[in-house]
C-alpha positions in Angstrom: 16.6 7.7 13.3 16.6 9.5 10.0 17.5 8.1 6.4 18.3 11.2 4.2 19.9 11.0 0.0 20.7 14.2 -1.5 22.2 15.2 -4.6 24.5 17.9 -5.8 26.9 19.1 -7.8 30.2 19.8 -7.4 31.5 23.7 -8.0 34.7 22.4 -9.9 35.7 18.8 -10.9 37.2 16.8 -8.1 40.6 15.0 -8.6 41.5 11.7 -7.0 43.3 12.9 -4.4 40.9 15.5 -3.3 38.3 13.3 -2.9 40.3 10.8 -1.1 40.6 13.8 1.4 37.1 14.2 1.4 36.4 10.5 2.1 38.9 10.6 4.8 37.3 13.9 6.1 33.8 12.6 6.3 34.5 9.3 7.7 36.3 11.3 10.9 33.3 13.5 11.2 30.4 10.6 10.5 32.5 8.7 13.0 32.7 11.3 15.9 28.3 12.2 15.4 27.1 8.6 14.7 26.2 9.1 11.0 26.8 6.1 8.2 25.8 6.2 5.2 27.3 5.7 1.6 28.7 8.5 -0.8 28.9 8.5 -4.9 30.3 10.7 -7.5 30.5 10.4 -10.5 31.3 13.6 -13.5 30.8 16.1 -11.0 27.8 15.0 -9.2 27.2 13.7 -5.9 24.8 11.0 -4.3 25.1 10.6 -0.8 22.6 8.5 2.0 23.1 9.8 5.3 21.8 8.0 8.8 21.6 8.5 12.2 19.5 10.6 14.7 17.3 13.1 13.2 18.6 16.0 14.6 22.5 15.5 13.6 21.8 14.4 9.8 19.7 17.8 9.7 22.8 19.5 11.2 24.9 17.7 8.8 22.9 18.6 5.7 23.2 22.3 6.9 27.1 21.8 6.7 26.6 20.6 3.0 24.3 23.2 2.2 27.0 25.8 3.8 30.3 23.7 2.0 31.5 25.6 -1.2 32.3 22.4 -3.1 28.8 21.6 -3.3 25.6 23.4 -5.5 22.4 22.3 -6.5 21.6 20.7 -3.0 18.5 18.9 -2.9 17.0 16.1 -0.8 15.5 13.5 -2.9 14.2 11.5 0.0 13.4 11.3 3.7 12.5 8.1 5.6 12.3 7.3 9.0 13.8 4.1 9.9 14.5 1.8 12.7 18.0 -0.2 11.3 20.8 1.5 9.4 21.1 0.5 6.0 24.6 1.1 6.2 25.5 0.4 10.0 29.2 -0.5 10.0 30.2 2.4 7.5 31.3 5.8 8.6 31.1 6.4 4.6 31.2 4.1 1.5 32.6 5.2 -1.5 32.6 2.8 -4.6 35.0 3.7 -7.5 33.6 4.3 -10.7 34.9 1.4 -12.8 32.6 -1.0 -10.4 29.9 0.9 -12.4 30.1 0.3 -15.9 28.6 -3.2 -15.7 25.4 -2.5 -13.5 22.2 -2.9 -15.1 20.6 0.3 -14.6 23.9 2.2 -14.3 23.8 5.7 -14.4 26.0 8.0 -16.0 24.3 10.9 -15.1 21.9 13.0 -12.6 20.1 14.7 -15.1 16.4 12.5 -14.8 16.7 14.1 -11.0 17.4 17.5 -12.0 14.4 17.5 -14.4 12.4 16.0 -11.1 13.7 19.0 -8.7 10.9 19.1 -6.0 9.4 16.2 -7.3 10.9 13.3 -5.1 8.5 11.1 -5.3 9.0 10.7 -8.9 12.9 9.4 -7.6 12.3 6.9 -4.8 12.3 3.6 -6.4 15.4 4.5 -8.5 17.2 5.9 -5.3 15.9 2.7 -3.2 17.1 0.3 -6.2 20.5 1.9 -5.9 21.1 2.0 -2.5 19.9 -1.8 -2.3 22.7 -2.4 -4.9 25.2 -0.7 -3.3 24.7 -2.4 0.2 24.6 -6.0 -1.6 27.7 -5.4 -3.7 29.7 -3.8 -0.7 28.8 -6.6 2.1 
C-alpha cells in the first residue's frame, strides 16, 4: 500500500462552499477506489496524504495533476506502508481556526516551495503534521 502528501496551490482562492463541494466530491471518489487520507488548505494552498494500493493513488495523483484548480503539484513524500494512517477516513478536512493554537502551526507553504525536489529536507515536518492531525481528529 502506498502513503503519498503532495502540495499545491490553488488557481483562484476557494470559498467555503466550494470546498465543501470538493470535500464531498473526494470523499465519494476516495470511497468508491479505497483511498483515505486527510486533506488541508489553508490561503490558497493545499496539503493532502493519500493511501491505498499503489497503483490507484498514482492514478489519483494523475487526476490532480490533470484538475485545473490545482498548480504547483509536487510530491513531498512517498512511503510504503503496511496500516493506513488514516483507515476510517474517506477524507479529513480540519477547519482552520483548530490551527491557530498548534505549536508549530503553519501559516504558510513557502519553507516547501524553497525545498522543490528536495523532499527529504520536508519529511519530519510532514510526518509531525500528519501525527498531529491523526491524534487531534481520533
Amino acid at each position: 500500500m502506498l502513503s503519498l502528501i503532495y502540495s499545491s496551490v490553488a488557481t483562484s482562492v476557494l470559498e467555503p462552499q466550494e470546498l465543501t463541494a470538493l470535500l464531498a466530491q473526494s470523499r465519494a471518489s476516495n470511497e468508491q477506489t479505497g483511498i483515505t487520507g486527510m486533506l488541508l488548505y489553508r490561503n490558497g494552498y493545499f496539503l493532502q496524504v493519500l493511501e491505498g494500493p499503489d497503483a490507484v493513488v498514482r492514478h489519483k495523483m494523475q487526476t490532480i495533476r490533470d484538475d485545473g484548480r490545482h498548480t504547483k503539484v509536487s510530491v513531498l513524500l512517498e512511503d510504503v506502508i503496511e496500516d493506513r494512517q488514516f483507515p476510517e477516513w474517506t477524507m479529513g478536512f480540519p477547519a482552520d481556526a483548530e490551527l491557530e493554537d498548534v505549536p508549530g502551526y503553519r501559516a504558510t507553504f513557502d519553507d516547501l516551495d524553497a525545498h522543490e525536489g528536495d523532499a527529504v529536507s520536508s519529511v519530519p515536518a510532514l510526518r509531525a503534521l500528519v501525527g498531529w492531525f491523526q491524534a487531534r481528529a481520533s
